[in-house]
C-alpha positions in Angstrom: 9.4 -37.6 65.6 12.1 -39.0 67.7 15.8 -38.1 67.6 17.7 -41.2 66.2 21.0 -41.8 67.8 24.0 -43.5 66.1 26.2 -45.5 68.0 27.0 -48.3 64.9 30.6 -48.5 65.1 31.1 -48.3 68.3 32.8 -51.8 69.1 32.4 -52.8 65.2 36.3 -53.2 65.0 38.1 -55.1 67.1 41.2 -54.7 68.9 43.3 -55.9 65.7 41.7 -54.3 63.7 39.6 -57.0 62.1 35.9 -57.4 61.4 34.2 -60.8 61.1 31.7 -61.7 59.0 29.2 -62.0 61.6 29.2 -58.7 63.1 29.4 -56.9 59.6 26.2 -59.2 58.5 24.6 -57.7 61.7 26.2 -53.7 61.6 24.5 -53.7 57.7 21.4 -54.9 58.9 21.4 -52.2 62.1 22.0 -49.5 58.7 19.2 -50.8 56.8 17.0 -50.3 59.9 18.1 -47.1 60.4 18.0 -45.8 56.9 14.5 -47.1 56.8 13.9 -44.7 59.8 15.4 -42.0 58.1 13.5 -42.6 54.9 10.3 -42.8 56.7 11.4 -39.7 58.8 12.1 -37.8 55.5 9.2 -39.2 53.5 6.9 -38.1 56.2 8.0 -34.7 56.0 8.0 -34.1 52.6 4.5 -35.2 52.6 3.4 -33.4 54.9 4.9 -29.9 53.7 4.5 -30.1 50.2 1.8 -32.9 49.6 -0.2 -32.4 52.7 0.5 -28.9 53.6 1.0 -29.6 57.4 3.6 -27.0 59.5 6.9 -29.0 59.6 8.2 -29.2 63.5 11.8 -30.3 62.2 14.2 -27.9 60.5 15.5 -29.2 57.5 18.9 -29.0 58.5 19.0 -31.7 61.2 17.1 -34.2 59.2 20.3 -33.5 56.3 22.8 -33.8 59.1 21.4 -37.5 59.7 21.7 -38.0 56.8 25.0 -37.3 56.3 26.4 -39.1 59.7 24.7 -42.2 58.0 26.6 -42.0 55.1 29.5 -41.7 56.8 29.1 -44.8 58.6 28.2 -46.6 55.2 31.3 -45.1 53.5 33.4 -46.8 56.4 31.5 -50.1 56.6 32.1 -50.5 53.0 35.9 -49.3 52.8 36.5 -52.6 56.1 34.1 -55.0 54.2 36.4 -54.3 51.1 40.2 -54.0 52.8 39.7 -56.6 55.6 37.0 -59.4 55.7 37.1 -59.7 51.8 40.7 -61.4 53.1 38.4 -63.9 55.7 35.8 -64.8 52.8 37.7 -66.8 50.4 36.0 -69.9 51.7 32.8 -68.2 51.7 32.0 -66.6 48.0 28.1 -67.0 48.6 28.9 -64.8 52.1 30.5 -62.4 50.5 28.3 -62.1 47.5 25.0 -61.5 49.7 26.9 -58.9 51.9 27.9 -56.8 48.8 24.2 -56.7 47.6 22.8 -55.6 51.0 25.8 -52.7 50.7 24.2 -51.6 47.5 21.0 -51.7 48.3 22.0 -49.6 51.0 23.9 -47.2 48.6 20.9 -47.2 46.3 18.4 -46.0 49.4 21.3 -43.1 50.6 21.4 -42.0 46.6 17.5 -41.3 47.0 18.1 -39.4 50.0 20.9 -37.5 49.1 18.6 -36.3 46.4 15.7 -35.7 48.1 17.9 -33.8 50.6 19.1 -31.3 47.8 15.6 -30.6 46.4 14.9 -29.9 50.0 17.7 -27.3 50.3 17.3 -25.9 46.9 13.1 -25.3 47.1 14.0 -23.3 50.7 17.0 -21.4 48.8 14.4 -20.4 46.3 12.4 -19.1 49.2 15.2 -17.0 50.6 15.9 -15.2 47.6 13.0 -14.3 46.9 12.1 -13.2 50.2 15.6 -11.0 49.9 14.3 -9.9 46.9 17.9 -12.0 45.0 15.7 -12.7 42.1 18.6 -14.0 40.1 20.0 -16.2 42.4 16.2 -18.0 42.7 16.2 -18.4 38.5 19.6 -19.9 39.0 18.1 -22.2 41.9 14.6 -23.3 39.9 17.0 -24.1 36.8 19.0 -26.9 39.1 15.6 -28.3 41.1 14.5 -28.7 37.7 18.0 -29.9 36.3 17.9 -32.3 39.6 14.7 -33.6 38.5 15.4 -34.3 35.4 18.4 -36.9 36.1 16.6 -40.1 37.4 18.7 -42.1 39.9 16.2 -45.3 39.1 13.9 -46.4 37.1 10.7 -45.9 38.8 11.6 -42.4 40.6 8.6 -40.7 38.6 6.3 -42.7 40.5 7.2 -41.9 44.1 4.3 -40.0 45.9 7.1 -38.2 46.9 9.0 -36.8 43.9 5.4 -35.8 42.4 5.0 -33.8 45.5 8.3 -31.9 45.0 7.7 -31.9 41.2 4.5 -29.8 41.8 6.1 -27.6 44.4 8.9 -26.4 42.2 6.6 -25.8 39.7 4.6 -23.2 41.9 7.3 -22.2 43.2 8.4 -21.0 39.9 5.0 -19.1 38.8 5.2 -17.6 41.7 8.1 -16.1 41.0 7.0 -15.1 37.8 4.2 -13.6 39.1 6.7 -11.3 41.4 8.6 -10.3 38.5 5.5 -9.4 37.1 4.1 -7.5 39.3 7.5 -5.6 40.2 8.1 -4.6 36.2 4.8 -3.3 36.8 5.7 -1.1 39.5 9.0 0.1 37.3 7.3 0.8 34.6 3.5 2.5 34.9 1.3 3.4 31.9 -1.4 6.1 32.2 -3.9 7.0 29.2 -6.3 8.9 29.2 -9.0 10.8 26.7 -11.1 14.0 27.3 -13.8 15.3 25.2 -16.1 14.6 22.9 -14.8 12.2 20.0 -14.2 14.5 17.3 -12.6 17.0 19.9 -11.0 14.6 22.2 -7.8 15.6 23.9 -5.5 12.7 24.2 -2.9 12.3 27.1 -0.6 9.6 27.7 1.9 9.3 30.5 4.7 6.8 31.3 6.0 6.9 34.5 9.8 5.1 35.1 11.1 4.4 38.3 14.5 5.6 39.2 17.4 3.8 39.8 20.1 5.0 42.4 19.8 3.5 46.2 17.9 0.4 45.0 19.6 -0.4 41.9 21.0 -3.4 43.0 17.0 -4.5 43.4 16.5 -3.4 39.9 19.5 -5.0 38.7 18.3 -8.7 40.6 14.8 -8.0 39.3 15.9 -7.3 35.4 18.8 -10.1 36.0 15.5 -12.6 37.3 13.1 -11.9 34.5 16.3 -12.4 32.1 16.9 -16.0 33.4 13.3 -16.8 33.2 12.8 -15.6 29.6 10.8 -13.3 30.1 12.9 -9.9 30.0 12.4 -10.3 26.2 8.6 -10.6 26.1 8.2 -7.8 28.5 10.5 -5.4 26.6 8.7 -6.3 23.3 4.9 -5.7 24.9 6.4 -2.3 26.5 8.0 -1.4 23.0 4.9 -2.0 21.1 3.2 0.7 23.5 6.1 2.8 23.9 5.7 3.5 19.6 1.6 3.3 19.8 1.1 5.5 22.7 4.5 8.1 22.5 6.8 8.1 19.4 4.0 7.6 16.8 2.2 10.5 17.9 5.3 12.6 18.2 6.7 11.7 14.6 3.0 12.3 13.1 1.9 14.7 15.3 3.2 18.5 14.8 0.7 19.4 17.4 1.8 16.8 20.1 3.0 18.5 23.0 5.3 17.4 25.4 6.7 17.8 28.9 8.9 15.8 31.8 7.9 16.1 35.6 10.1 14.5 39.1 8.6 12.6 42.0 9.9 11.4 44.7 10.5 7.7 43.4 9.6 8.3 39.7 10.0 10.5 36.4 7.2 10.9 34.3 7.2 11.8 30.4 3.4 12.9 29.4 2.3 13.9 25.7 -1.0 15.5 24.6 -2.6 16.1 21.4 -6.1 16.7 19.7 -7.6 14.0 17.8 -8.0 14.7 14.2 -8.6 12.6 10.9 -5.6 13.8 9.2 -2.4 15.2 11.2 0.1 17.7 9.7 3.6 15.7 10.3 6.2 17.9 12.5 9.4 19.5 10.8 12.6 16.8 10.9 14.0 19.2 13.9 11.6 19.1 16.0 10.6 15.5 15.1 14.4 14.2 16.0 14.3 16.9 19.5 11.3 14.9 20.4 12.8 11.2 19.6 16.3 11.8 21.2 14.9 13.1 24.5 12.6 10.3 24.9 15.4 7.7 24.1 17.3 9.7 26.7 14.7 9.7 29.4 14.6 6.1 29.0 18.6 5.6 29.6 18.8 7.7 32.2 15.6 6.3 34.4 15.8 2.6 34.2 17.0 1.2 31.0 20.6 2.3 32.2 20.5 -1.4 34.0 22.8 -4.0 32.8 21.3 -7.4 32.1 23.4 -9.7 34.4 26.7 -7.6 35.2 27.0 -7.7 31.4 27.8 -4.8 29.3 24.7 -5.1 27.3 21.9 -2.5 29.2 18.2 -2.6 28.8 18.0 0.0 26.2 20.2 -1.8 24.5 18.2 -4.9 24.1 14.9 -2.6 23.9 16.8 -1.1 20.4 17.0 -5.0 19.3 13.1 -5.3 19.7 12.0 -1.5 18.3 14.6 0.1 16.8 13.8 -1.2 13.0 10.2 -0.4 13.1 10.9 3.1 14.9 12.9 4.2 12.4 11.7 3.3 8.9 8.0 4.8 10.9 10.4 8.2 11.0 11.4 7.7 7.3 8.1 7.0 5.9 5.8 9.1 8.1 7.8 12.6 8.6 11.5 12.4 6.8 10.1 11.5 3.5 6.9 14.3 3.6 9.7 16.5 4.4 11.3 16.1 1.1 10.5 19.4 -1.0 9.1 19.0 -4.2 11.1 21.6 -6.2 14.9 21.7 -7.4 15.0 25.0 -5.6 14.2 24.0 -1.8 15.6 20.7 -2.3 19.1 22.9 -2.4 18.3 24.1 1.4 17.5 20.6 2.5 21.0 20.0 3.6 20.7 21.2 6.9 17.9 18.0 7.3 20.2 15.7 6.3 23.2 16.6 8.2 20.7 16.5 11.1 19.9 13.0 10.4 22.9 12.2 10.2 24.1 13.8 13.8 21.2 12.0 14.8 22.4 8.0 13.6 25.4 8.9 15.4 23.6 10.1 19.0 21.5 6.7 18.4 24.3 4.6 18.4 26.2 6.4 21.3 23.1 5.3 23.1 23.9 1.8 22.2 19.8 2.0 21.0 21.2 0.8 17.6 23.7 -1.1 15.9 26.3 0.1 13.0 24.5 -2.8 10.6 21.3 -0.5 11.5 21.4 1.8 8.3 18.2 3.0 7.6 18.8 6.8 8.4 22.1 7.0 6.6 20.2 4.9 3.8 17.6 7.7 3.7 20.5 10.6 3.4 21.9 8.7 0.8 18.9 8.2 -1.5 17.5 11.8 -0.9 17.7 12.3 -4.4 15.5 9.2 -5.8 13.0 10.0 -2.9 12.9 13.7 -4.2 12.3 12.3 -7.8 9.8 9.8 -6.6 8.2 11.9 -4.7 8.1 14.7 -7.5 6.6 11.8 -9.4 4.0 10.8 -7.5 3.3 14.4 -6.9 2.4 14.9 -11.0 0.8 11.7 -11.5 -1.3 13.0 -8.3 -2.5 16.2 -9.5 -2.9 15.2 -13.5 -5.3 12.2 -12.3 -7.0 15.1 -10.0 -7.2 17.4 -13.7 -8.1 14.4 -15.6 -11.1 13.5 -13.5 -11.9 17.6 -12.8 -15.0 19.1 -14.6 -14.3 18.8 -18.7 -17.3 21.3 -19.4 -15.0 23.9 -18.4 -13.1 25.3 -21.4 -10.8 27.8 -22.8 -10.5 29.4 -26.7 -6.8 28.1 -28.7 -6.4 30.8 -30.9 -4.2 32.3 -34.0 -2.8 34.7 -31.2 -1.9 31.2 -29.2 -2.1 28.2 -30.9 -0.7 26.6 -28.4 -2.4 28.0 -25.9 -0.8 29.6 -22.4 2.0 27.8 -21.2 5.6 28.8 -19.8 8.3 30.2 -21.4 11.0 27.7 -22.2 14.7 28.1 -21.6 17.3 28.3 -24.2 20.3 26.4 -24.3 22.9 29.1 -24.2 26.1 27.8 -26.2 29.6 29.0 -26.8 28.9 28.3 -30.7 27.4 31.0 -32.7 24.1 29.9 -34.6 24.1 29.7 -38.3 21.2 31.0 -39.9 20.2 28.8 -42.7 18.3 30.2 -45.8 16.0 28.2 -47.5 14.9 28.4 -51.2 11.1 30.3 -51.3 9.4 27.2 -52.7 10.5 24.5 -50.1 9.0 27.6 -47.3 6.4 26.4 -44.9 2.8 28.0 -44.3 2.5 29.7 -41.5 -0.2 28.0 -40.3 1.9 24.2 -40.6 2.2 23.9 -37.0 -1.0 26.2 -36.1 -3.4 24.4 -34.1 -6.8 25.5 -35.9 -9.4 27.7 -33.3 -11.6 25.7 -31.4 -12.2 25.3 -27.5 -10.2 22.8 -25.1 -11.2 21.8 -21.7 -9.4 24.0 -19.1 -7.6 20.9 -17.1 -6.1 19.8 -20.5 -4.5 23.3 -20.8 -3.4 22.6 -17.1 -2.0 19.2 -17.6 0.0 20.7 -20.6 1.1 23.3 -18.8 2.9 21.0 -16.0 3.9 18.6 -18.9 6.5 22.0 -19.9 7.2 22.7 -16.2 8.0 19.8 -15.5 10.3 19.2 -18.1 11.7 23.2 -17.8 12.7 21.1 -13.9 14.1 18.3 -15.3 16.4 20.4 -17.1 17.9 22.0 -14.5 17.9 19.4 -12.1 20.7 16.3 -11.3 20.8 13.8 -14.5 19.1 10.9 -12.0 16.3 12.9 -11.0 16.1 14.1 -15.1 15.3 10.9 -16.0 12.5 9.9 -13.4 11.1 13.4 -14.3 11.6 13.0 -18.3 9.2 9.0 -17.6 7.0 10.7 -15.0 5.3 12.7 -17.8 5.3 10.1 -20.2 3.4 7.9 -17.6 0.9 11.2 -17.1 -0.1 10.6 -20.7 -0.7 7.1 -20.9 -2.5 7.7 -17.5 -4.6 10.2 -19.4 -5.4 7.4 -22.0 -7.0 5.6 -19.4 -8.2 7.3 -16.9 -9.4 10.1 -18.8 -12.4 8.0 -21.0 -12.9 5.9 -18.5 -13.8 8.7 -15.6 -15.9 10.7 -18.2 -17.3 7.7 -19.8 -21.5 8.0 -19.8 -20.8 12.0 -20.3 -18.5 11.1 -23.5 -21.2 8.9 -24.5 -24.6 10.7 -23.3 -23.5 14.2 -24.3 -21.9 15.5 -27.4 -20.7 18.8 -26.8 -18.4 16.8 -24.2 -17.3 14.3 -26.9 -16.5 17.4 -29.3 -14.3 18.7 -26.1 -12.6 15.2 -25.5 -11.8 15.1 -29.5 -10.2 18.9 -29.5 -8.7 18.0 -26.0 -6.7 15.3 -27.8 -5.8 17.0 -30.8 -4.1 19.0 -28.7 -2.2 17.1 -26.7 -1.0 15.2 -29.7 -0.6 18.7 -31.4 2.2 19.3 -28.5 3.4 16.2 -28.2 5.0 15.9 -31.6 7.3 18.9 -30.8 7.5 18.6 -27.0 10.1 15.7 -27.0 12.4 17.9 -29.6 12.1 21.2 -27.5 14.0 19.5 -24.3 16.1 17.0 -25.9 19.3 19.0 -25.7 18.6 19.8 -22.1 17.9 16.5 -20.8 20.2 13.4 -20.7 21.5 11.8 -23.7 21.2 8.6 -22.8 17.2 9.1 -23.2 15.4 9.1 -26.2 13.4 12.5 -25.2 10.7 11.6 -27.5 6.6 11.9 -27.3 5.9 11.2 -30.7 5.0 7.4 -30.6 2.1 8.6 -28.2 0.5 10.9 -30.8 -0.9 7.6 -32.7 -2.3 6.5 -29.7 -3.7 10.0 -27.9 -5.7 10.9 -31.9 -7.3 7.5 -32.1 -8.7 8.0 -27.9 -10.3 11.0 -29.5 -11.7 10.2 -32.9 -13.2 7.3 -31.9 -14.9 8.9 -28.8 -16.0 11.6 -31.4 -16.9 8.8 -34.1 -18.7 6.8 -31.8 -20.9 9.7 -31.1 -21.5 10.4 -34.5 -22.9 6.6 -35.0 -24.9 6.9 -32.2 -26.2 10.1 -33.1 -26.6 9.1 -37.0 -28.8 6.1 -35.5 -31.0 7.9 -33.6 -32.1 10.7 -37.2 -32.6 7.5 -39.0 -34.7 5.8 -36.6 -36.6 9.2 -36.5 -36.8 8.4 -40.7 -38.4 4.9 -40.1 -41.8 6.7 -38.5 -42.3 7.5 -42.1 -42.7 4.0 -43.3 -40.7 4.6 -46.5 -42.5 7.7 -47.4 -45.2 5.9 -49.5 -48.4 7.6 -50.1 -47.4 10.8 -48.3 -50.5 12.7 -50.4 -53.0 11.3 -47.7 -52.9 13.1 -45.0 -52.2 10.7 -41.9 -49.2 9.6 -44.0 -48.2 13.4 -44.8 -48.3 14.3 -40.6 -46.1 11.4 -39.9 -43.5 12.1 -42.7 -43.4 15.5 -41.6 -43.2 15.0 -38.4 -40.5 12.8 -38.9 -38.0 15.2 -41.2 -39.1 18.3 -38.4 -37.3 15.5 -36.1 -34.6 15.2 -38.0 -33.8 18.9 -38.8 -34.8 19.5 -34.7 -31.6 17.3 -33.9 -29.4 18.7 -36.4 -29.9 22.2 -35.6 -29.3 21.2 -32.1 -25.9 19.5 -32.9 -25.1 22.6 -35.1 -25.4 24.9 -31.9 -23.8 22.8 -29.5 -20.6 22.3 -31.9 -20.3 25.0 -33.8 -18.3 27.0 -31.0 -16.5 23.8 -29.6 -15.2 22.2 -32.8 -13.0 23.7 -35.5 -14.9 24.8 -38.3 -13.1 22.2 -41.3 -14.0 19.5 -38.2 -17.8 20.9 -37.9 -18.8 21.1 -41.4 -17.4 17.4 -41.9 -19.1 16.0 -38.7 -22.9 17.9 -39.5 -22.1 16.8 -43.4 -21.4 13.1 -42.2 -25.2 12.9 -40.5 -26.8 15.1 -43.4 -25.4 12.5 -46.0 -26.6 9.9 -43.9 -29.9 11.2 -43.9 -30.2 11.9 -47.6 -29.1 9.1 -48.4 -31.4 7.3 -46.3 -34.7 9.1 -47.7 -33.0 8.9 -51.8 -33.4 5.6 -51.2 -36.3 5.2 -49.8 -37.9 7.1 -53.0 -36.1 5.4 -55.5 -37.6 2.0 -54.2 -40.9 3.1 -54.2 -43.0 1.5 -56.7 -46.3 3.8 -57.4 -45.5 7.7 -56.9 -48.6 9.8 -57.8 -48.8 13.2 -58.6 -49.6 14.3 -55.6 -47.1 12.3 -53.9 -44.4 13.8 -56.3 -45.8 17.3 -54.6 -45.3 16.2 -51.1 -41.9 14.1 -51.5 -40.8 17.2 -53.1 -41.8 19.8 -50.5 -39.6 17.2 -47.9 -36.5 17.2 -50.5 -36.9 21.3 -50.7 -37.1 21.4 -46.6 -34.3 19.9 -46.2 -32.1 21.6 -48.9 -32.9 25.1 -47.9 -32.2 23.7 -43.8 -29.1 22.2 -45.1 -27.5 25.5 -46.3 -28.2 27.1 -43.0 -26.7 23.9 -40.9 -23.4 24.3 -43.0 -23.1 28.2 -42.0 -21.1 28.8 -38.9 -22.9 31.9 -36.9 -20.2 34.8 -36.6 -18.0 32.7 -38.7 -16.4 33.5 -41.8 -18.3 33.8 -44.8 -18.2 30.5 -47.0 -20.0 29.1 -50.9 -22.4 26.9 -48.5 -22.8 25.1 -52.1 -19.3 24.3 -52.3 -19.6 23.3 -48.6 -22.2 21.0 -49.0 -21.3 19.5 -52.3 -17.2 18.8 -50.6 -18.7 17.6 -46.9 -22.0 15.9 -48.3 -21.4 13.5 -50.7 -24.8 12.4 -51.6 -25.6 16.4 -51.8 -25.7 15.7 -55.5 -27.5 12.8 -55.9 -30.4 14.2 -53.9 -30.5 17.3 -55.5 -31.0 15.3 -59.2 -34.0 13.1 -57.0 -35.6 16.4 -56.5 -35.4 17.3 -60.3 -36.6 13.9 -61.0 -39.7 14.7 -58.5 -40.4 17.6 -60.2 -39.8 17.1 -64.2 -41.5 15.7 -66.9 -40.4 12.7 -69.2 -38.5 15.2 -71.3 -36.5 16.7 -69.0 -35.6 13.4 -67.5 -34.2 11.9 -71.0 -31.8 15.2 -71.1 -30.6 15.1 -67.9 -29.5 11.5 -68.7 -28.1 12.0 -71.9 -27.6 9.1 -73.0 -25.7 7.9 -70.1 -23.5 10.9 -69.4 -25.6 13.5 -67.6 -25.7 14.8 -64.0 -28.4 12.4 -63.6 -26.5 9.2 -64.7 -23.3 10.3 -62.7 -26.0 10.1 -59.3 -28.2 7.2 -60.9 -28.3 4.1 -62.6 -29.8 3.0 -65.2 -32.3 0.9 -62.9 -33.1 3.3 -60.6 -33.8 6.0 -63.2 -36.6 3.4 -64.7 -37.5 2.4 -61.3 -38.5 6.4 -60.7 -39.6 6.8 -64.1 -42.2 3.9 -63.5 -43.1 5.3 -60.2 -43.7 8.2 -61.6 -45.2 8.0 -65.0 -48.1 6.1 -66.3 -47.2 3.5 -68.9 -47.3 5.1 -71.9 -45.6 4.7 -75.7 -43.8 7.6 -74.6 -42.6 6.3 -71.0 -42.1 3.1 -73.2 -39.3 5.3 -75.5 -38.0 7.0 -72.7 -37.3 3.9 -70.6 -35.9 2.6 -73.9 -33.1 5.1 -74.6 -31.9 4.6 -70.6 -29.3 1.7 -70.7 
């Protein structure tokens, strides 16, 4: 390009000082030609450097010094144009008028260049800094190309070939240097993980490796100070956070066995951790857990997040607290501080030293500027230590009596007259200053003994067990802060209604399939309720008043799980004899044989499952409970074959015979079912006729089987026998008809029976 020389005023001023119209019509259009030039000149190099990408042969600087010479000249033609031959054009308005708009024009076309030229300078200032690694200074620089950009100086600027050019250059420009700051953030901070072994066996190792400030801080300092500008300090901090508590401070909060250790290079400190992989980790002690988290916190202060952001007072560990600091410590709270709680009164009394460590410990974090005073979730921890001990003592018994309730029920222990309550812990007394009065009561208003005695029968071990912490638990609560009484006191309340659910729900198909089990389950909740009505009363003088320490409006609740598990197997059992019943077909013409072999059959059947019921209860239940539940069935059965005699309508002698040897079978099994083996010795009559009570009635069918019309009329007696107490008057003619052939004297029998 050639050099432009400017020689425009020279002689543009005459020797009075005065311009005519003429010459300043000609000087503007020498300008205009020359700012064309210029334009051209800068134009073409533009192009070609950002557009075309061709080597530019002409610094910058002398094309912007043209520039400014030209405007300079402008600035003068206009301030004579203005001051002197304004004066000369009075009689000329149209001269004037045309020479004002070529002056703007001219303005308008220096504006562009005076713009161009400061994009110019500002895209090679963005170069400089970089390559003098002032990363700040090139943020600042990118922020006012694109602030220059962004202020159009006419109305079709966006479409210049030109400012597209510059557009797309400061945009690269710009990626570019994010793509430094990337790549140097990188070289600050280095991650390294690795994992030997096999999987179930693999050793983990993780190492972070931090560059060291000292003789090229001030680099550090433009590098942090760039990436801050850019917005992207913030996203880089959050990404190195997120790995920071996934790769390090997890592990060392979870991890007792996470080891530890700091080595020195040359440039660079590195902080490496190790541990064995494994499904579930033991958590570390609170000591060693807070060691671990302040010397990490401190590593990081003193290798690189020392750095202010920006000569400001705020440093980068500061703003990396903003980002982590929340999730790292409620991660300390939930995975190791609350595990650490102890779950009795006793060691919860030597956890002070853990709290007043946790406490040191907010205050170290906040000397470290890592968190803020509205951060409160240690202190918030030491404050509630209490509720998290109760909750935790809670969850704790809820735990372990859903671990008894779904144990092994078949397991069982003997409740006894020695201990009808069976084994559980002694129970404090209230010692008072008051002396006790001893009350005597009048001999007839005395209770039994036995009022309160649970009868012998077997329980399920885990009941025993979850009866046994029900009293411990309590015996705590009693000694233990008022607060932590009351969450206690509701925690075994909650255990019970958890055993009304869980319990038959678990051990459903056994409860239903099996009825030893269901026996258990109805003795396991008669024992339970047994304690419960007194349970309430033994504490409530030792826990809180403001509690009503009460059990009682559970009992209802607890007997009815357990008689209708028990009742439900006595339906299904009573189903099953009588559907062994129905083989026989009513028991009609038992005197032919194939009849005789299935009636048989059928009452062997019968007597086969009761004997079996008798042996599997007989040791579980109490014996008032067994001699009701084998009486129940037995009266069911009974009653079942009564009437299918009494609606039989021919009976023959020989069917008498057989029907009868069936009643005596099941008489003479009867007496042995009601008779408890190494039990006491009972009136098995008495037994049968309190627990069975259509014992009566069959015994007068097997009479009826077996007497003549005689004997019949006496035992009815007109109406008040033994046999019209059991009968009526229609079934005793029904049987008499069966029976008898029709006679005069069946016909004065059946006569006298109204």
């Amino acid at each position: 390009m050639e050099t432009v020389h400017y020689t425009v005023l020279v002689g543009f001023v005459g020797d009075q000082g005065q311009l005519s119209a003429q010459e300043a019509r000609s000087k503007l259009q020498i300008l205009s030609k020359q700012i064309d030039n210029l334009k051209t000149q800068l134009h073409d190099a533009t192009v070609s450097k950002y557009a075309n990408f061709v080597p530019n042969l002409r610094t910058a600087e002398k094309l912007a010094t043209e520039v400014q010479l030209v405007k300079q000249e402008i600035d003068e033609v206009s301030i004579k144009i203005e001051n002197e031959i304004k004066s000369q054009l009075n009689l000329s308005t149209g001269e004037f008028q045309y020479l004002t708009a070529q002056l703007q024009d001219v303005n308008a076309l220096m504006v562009i260049l005076q713009k161009l030229v400061k994009l110019q300078e500002g895209l090679d200032n963005v170069g400089h800094a970089v390559r003098v690694q002032d990363y700040g200074t090139a943020a600042d620089t990118i922020y006012s190309i694109q602030s220059l950009l962004a202020e159009s100086v006419f109305g079709h600027e966006h479409e210049l070939q030109i400012m597209l050019a510059i557009r797309t250059e400061c945009h690269v420009q710009k990626e570019k240097l994010l793509f430094d700051l990337g790549d140097r953030w990188k070289e600050l901070v280095q991650w390294n993980i690795q994992e030997d072994g096999t999987k179930n066996d693999a050793i983990h190792k993780i190492e972070l490796k931090l560059f060291k400030t000292g003789v090229n801080s001030k680099v550090v300092e433009n590098i942090i100070s760039g990436m801050n500008k850019l917005d992207i300090l913030n996203e880089k901090l959050k990404r190195f956070g997120e790995q920071l508590l996934d790769h390090m401070l997890r592990p060392m909060i979870t991890r007792a066995d996470c080891k530890n250790q700091v080595s020195v290079t040359e440039q660079a400190k590195v902080f490496s951790i190790s541990y064995k992989n494994c499904s579930n980790p033991s958590p570390p002690s609170p000591p060693d857990m807070f060691s671990r988290l302040y010397q990490s916190l401190l590593l990081l202060q003193e290798n690189l997040f020392c750095v202010k952001i920006d000569d400001g007072e705020e440093t980068l560990l500061e703003r990396l607290g903003e980002i982590v600091a929340g999730e790292l410590l409620e991660m300390t709270v939930k995975e190791c501080l609350i595990p650490a709680i102890p779950t009795s009164t006793k060691e919860l009394e030597k956890f002070g030293e853990v709290i007043q460590l946790t406490k040191d410990t907010h205050k170290e974090l906040l000397e470290l500027h890592f968190i803020k005073d509205s951060n409160t979730t240690l202190l918030d921890y030491v404050q509630n230590v209490n509720v998290l001990f109760a909750n935790k003592k809670c969850q704790g018994i809820l735990e372990e009596a859903r671990k008894l309730m779904t144990s092994e029920i078949h397991n069982t222990m003997l409740v006894t007259n020695d201990k009808p309550l069976g084994d559980l812990p002694p129970i404090m007394h209230v010692h008072t200053n008051k002396k006790a009065k001893k009350l005597e009561l009048a001999p007839e208003v005395q209770l039994s003994p036995n009022t309160f005695r649970l009868p012998t029968c077997l329980i399920s071990t885990c009941v025993q067990q979850l009866m046994t912490m029900a009293y411990e638990t309590l015996q705590e609560a009693s000694e233990s802060s008022p607060q932590c009484a009351v969450q206690m006191y509701y925690a075994i309340r909650n255990m019970f209604e958890l055993f009304c659910c869980v319990f038959p729900t678990y051990h459903k198909q056994s409860l239903e399939k099996l009825p030893q089990l269901s026996a258990l389950h109805y003795n396991n909740c008669m024992f339970i309720s047994h304690h419960l009505m007194t349970l309430g009363h033994q504490f409530s003088k030792k826990l809180p008043q403001n509690i009503s320490t009460t059990f009682v409006d559970l009992v209802p609740k607890i007997r009815r799980l357990g008689a209708e598990s028990f009742l439900q197997q006595l339906a299904q059992q009573k189903a099953q004899l009588l559907e062994y019943l129905q083989a026989a077909s009513g028991f009609q013409s038992v005197s032919e044989e194939e009849r005789f072999i299935v009636a048989d059959k059928s009452i062997k059947q019968v007597l086969h499952q009761l004997q079996h019921l008798k042996n599997v209860w007989q040791e579980v239940l109490p014996s008032t409970n067994f001699r009701k539940a084998m009486g129940t069935l037995l009266n069911a059965i009974i009653a079942e074959l009564t009437d299918s005699v009494v609606s039989l309508e021919d009976i023959s002698a020989d069917d008498a015979k057989h029907l009868s040897g069936l009643v005596s079978r099941i008489t003479a099994n009867a007496q042995e079912l009601m008779q408890i083996e190494g039990g006491e010795s009972i009136n098995v009559s008495v037994e049968l006729q309190r627990n069975v009570s259509k014992w009566n009635r069959f015994k007068e069918l097997d009479l009826v089987l077996n007497a003549n019309l005689l004997e019949i009329s006496d035992r009815w007696s007109a109406g008040k026998g033994p046999l019209a107490v059991e009968f009526t008057a229609t079934e005793v003619k029904q049987l008499i008809r069966a029976l008898f052939q029709n006679t005069e004297r069946r016909a004065n029998v059946l006569a006298k029976i109204k």
